[in-house]
N, CA and C atoms as an extended XYZ file, in Angstrom:
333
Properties=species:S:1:pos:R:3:atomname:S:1:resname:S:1:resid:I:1 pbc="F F F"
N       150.459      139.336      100.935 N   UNK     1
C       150.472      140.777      101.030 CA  UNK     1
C       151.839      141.255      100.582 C   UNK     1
N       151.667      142.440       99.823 N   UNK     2
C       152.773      142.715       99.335 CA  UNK     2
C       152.884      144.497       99.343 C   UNK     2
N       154.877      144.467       99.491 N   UNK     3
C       154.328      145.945       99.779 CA  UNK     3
C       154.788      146.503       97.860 C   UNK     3
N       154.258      147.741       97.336 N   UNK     4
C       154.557      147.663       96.404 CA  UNK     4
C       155.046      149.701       96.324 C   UNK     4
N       155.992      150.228       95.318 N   UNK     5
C       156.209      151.601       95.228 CA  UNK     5
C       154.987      152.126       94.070 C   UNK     5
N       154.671      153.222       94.177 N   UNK     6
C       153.083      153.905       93.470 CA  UNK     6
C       153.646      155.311       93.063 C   UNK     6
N       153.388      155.136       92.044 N   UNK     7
C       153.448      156.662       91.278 CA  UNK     7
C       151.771      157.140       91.150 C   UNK     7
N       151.715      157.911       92.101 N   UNK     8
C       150.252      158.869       92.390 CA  UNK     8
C       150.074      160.071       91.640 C   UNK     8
N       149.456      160.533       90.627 N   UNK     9
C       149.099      161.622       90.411 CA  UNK     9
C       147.517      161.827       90.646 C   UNK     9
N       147.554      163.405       90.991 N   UNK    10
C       145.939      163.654       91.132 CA  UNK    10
C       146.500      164.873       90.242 C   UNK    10
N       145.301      165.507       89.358 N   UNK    11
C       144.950      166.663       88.925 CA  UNK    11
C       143.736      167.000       88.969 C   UNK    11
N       143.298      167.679       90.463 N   UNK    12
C       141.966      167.965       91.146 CA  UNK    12
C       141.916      169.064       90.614 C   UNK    12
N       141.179      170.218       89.363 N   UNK    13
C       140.904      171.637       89.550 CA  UNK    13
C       142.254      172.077       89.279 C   UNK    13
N       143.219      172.980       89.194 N   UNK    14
C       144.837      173.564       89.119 CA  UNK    14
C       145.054      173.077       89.577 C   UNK    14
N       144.994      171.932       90.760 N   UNK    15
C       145.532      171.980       91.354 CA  UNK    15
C       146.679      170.401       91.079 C   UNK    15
N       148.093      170.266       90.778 N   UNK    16
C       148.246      169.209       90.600 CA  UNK    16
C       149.586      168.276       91.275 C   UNK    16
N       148.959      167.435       91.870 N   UNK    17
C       149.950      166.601       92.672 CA  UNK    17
C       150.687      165.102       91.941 C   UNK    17
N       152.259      164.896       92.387 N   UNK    18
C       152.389      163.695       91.767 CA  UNK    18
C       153.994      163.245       92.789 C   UNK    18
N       153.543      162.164       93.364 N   UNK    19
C       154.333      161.424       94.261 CA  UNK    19
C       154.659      160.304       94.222 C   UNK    19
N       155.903      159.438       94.773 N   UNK    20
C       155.418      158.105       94.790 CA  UNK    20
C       156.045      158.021       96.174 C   UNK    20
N       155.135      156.766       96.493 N   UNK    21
C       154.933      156.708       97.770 CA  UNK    21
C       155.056      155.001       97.945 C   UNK    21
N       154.979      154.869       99.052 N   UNK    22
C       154.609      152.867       99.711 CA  UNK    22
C       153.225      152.452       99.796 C   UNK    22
N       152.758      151.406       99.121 N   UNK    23
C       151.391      150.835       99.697 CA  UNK    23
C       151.548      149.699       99.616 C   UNK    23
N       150.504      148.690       99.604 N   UNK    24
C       150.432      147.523       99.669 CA  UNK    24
C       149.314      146.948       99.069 C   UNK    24
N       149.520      145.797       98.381 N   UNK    25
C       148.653      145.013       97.120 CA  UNK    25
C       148.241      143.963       97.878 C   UNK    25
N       147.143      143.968       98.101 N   UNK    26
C       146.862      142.436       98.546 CA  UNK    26
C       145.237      142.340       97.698 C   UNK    26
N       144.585      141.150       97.342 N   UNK    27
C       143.723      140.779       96.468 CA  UNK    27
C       143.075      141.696       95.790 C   UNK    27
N       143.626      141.956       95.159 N   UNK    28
C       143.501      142.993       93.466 CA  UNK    28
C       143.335      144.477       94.099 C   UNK    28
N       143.506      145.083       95.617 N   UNK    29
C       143.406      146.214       95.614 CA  UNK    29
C       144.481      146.729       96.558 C   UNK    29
N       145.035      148.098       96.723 N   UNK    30
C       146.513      148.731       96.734 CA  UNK    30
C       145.513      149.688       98.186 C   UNK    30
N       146.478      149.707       98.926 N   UNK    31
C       145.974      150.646      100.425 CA  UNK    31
C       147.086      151.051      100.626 C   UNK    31
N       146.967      152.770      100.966 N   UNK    32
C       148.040      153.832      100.497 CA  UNK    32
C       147.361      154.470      101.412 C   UNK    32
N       148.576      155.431      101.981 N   UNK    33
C       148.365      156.735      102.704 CA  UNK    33
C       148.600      157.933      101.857 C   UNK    33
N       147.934      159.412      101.921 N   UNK    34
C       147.938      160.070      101.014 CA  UNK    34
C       148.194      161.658      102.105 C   UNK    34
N       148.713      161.545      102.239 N   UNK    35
C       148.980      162.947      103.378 CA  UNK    35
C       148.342      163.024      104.550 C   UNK    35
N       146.790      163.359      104.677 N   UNK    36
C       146.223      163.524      106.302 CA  UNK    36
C       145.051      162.275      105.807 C   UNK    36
N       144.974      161.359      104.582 N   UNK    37
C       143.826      160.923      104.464 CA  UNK    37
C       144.523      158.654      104.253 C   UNK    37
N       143.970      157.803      104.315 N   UNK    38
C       143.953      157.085      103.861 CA  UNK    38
C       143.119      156.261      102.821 C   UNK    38
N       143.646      155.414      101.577 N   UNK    39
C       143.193      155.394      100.261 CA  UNK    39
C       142.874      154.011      100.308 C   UNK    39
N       141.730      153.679       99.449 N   UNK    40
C       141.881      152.129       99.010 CA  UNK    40
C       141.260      152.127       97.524 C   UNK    40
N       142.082      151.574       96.912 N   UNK    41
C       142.057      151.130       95.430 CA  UNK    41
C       141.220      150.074       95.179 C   UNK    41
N       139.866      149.757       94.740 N   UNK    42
C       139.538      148.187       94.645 CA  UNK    42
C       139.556      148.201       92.858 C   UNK    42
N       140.793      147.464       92.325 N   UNK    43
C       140.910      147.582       91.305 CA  UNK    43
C       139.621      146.662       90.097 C   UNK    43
N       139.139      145.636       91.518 N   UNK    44
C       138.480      144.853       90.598 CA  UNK    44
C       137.213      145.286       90.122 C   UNK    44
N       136.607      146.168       91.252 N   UNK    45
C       135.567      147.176       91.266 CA  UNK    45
C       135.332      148.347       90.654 C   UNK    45
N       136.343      149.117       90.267 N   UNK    46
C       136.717      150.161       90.477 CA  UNK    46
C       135.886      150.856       91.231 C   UNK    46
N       136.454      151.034       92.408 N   UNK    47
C       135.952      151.994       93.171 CA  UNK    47
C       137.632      152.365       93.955 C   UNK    47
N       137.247      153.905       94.385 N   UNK    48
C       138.507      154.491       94.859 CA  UNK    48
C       137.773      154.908       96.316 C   UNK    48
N       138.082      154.837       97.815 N   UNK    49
C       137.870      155.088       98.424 CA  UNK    49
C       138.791      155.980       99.350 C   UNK    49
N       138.604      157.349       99.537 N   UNK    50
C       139.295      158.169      100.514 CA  UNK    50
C       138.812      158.390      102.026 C   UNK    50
N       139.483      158.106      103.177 N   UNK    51
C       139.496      158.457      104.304 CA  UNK    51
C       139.736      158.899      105.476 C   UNK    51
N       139.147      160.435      105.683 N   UNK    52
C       139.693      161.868      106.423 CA  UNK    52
C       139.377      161.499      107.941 C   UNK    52
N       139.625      162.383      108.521 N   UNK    53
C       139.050      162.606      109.954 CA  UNK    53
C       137.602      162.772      109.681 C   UNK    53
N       136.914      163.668      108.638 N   UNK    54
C       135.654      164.545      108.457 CA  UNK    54
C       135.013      163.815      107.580 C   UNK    54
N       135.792      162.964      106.632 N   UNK    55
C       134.516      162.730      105.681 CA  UNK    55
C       134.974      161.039      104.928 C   UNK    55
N       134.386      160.287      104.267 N   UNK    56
C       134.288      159.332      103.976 CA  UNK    56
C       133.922      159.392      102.411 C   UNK    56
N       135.162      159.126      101.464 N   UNK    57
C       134.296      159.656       99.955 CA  UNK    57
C       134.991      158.302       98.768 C   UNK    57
N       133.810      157.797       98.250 N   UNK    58
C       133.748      156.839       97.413 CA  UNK    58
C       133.161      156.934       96.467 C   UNK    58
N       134.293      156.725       95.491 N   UNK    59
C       133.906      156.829       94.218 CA  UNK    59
C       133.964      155.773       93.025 C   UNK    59
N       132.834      155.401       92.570 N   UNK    60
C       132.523      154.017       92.308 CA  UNK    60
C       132.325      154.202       90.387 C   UNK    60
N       133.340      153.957       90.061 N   UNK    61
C       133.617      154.778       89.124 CA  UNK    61
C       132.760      153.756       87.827 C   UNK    61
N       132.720      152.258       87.858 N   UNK    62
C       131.877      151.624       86.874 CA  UNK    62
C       130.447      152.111       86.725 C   UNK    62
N       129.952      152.511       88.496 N   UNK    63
C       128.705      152.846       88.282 CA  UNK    63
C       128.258      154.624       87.745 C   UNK    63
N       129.215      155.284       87.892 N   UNK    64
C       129.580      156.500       87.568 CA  UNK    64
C       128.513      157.295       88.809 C   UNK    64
N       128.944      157.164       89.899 N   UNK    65
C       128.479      157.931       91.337 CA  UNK    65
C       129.804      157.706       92.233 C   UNK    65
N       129.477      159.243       93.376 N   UNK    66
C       130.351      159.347       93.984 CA  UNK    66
C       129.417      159.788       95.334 C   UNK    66
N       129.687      159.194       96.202 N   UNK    67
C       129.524      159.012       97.735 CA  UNK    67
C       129.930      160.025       98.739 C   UNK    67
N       129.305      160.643       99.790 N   UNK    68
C       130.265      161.148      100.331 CA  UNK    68
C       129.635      161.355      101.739 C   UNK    68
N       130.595      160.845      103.174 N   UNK    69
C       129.643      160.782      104.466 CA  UNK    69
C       130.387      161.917      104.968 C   UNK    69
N       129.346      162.563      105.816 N   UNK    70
C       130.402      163.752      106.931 CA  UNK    70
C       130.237      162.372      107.941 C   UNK    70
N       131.171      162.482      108.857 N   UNK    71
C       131.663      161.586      109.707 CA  UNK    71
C       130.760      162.320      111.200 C   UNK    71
N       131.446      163.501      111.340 N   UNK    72
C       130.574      164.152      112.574 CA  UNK    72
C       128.766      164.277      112.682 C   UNK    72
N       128.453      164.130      111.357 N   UNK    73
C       126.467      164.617      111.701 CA  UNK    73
C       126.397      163.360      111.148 C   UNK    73
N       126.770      162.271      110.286 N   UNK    74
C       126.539      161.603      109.603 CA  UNK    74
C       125.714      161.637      108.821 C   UNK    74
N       125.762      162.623      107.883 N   UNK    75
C       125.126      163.049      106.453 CA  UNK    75
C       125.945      162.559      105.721 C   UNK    75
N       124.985      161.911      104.298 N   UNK    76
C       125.400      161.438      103.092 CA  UNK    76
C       125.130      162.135      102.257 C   UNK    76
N       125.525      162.163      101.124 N   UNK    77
C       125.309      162.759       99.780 CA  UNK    77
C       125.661      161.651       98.750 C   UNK    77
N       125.074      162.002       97.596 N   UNK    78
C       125.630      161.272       96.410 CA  UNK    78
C       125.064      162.010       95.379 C   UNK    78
N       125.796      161.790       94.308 N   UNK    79
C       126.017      162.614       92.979 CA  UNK    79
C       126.289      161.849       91.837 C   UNK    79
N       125.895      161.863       90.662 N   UNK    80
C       126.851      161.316       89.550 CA  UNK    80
C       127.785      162.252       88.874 C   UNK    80
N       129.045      161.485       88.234 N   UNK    81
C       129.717      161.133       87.722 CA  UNK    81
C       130.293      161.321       86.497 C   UNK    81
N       130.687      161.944       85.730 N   UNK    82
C       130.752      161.655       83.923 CA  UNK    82
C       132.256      161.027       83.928 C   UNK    82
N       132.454      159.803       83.548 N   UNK    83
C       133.881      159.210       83.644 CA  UNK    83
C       133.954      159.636       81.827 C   UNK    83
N       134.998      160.144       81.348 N   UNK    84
C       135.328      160.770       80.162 CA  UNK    84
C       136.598      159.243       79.771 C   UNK    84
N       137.341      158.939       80.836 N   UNK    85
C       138.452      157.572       80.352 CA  UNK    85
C       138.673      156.973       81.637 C   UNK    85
N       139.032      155.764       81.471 N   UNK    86
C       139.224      154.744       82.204 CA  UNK    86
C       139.507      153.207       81.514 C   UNK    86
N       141.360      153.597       82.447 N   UNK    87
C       142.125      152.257       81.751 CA  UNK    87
C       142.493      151.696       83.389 C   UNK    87
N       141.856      150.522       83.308 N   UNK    88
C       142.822      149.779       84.311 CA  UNK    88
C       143.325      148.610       84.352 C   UNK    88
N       144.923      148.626       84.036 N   UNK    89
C       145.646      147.390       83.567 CA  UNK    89
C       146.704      147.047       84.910 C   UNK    89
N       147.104      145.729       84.365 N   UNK    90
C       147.939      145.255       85.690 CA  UNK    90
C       148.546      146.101       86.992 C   UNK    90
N       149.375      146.537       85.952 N   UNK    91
C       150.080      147.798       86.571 CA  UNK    91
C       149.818      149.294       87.132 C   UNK    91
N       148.737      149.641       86.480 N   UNK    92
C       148.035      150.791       86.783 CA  UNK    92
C       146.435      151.199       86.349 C   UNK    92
N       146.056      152.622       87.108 N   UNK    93
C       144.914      152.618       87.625 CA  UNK    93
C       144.970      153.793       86.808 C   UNK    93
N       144.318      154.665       85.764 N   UNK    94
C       143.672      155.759       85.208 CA  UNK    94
C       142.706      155.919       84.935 C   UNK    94
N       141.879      156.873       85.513 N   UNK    95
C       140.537      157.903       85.686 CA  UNK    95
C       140.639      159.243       85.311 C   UNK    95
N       139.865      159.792       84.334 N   UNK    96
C       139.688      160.870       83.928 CA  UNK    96
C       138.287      161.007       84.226 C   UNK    96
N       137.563      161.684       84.885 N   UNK    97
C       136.028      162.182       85.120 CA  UNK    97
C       135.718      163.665       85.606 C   UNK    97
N       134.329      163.811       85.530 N   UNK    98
C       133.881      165.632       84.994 CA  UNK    98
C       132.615      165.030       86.360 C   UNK    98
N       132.834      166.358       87.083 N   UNK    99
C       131.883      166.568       87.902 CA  UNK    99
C       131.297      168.297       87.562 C   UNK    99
N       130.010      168.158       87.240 N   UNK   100
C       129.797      169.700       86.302 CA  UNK   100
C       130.874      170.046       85.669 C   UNK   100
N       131.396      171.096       85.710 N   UNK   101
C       132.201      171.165       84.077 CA  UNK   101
C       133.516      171.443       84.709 C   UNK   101
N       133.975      170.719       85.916 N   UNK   102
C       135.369      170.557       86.579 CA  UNK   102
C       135.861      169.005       86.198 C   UNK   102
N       137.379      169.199       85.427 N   UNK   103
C       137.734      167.584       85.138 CA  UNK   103
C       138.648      167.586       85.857 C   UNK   103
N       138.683      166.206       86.249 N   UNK   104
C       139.776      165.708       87.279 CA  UNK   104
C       140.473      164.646       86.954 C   UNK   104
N       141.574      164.281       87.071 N   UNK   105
C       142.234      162.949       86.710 CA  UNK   105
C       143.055      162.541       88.246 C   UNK   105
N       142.802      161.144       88.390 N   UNK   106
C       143.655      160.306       89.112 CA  UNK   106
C       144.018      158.993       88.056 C   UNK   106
N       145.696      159.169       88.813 N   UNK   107
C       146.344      157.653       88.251 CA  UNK   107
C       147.035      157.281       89.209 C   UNK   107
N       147.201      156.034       89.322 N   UNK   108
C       148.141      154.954       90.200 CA  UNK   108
C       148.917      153.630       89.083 C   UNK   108
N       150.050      154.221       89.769 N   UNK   109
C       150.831      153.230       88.551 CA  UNK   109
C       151.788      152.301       89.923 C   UNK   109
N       151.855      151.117       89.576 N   UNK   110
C       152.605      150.198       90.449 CA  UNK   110
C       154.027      150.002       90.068 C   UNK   110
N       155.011      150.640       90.337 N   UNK   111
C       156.331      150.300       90.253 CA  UNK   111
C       157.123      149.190       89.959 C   UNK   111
């Protein structure tokens, strides 16, 4: 286990964030805290998993669907996907994808 520094950007909608922060690498995937939520990277999968107090949201980006539990009623949803790019090399994690005609990008780059 290793701890490693992460250059995070999200560009959700205007809205755009970019930090680096502490996580930790252990067998091909990076677990990060992200403000009120915790993250897991499974790089080998790609799947990105976020987790709130309220909700549970995975996004499984080879299969191009995205997951999502309310935690309190335990309702699911799922939706697809349009992944537009996706590079994921040693060092880092880039996703560009369109949910209806909103694009979003996440990257994780390992320091």
């Amino acid at each position: 286990m290793g701890k490693v520094n992460l250059l995070v950007k999200y560009c959700l909608r205007n809205d755009i964030n970019e930090y680096n922060i502490k996580g930790i690498f252990i067998n091909n995937q990076i677990k990060f805290m992200d403000k009120d939520s915790k993250m897991l990277l499974d790089k080998k999968q790609n799947i990105l998993i976020r987790d709130t107090k309220e909700l549970e949201i995975k996004f499984d980006f080879s299969n191009k669907k995205c997951f999502i539990k309310e935690k309190s009623c335990n309702m699911n949803i799922d939706f697809d996907i349009n992944i537009l790019e996706l590079i994921n090399l040693d060092g880092s994690f880039k996703v560009k994808y369109k949910i209806q005609d909103d694009e979003y990008l996440i990257y994780i780059k390992i320091n």
